[in-house]
C-alpha positions in Angstrom: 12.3 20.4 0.7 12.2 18.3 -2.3 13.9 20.6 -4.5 16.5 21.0 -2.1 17.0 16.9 -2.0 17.0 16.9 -6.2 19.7 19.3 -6.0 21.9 17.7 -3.4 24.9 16.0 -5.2 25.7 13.9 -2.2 21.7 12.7 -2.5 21.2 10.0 -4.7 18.3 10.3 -6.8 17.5 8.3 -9.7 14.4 8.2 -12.8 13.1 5.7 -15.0 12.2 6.7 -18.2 9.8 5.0 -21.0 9.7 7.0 -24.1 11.3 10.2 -22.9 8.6 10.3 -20.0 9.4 9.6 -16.5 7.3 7.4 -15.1 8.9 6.7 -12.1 12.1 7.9 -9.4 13.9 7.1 -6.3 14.8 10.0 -4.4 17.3 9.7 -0.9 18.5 11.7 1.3 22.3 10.6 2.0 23.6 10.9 6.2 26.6 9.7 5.5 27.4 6.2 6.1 23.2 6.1 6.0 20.7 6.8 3.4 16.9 7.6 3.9 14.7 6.5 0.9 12.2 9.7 0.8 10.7 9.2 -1.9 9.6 6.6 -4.7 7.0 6.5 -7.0 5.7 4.6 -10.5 3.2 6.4 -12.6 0.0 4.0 -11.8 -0.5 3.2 -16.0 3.3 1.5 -15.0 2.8 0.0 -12.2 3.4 -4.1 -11.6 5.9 -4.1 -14.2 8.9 -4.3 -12.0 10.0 -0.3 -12.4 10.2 0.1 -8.6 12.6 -3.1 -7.9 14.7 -1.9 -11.1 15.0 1.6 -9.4 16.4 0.0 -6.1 18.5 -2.3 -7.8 20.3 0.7 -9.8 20.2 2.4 -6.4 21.9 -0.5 -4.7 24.3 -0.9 -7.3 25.3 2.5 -6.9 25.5 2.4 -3.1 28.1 -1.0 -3.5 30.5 2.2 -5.1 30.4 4.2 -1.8 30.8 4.2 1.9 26.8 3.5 2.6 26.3 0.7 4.9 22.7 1.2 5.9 19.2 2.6 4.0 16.2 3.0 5.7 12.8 3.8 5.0 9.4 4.5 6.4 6.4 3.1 4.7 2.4 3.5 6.0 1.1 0.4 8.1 -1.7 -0.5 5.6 0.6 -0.3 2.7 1.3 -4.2 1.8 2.2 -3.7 -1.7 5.6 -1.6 -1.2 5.8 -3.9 2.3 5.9 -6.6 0.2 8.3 -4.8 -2.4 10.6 -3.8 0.3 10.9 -7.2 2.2 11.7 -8.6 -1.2 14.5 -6.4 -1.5 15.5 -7.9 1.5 15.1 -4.6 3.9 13.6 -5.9 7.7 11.0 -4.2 9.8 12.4 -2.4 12.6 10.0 -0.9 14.6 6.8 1.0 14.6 6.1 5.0 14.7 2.5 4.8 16.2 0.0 7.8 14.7 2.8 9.7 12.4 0.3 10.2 9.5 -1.9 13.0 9.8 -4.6 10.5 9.3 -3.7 8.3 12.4 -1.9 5.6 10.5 1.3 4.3 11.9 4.4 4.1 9.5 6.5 1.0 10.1 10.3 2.0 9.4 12.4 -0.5 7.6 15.9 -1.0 7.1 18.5 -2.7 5.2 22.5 -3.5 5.7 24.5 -3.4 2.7 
């Protein structure tokens, strides 16, 4: 499945590179007038030094360019740090998919109007 995303052109996905390496992407999957954040990801030795807001504020400069009106996301219940991240960004809590992890965790999906 993720190869198939990467390839999409109508997906947009984006990397962050330091020194050649990348050390950290945004990959989507694009419904149309929607878009589902899948995906994103900063190597941990780059972490807290504000890679993941940069990523969504290339991707949200990209989706002013388009016909996208709304991104959503699903995060893990016990993850503060991207909730945190995400409410930031300005995206809102919308509801609550009880026991979707394998593990029993809930995933809270979020959501943002452009």
């Amino acid at each position: 499945m993720l190869e198939t995303e990467l390839l999409n052109e109508k997906n947009i996905n984006i990397g962050y590179l330091e020194n050649g390496k990348l050390v950290g992407y945004l990959i989507t999957l694009n419904l149309g007038d929607e878009v589902e954040v899948l995906r994103i990801g900063v190597h941990p030795n780059f972490r807290n030094r504000g890679i993941a807001k940069n990523l969504f504020n290339s991707f949200f400069d990209i989706l002013k360019t388009q016909q996208i009106k709304k991104v959503f996301l699903e995060v893990s219940e016990n993850n503060k740090f991207a909730k945190f991240l995400y409410e930031s960004l300005g995206f809102k809590k919308l509801y609550t998919r009880k026991n979707y992890y394998e593990n029993g965790l809930s995933a809270d999906i979020y959501g943002l109007e452009i």
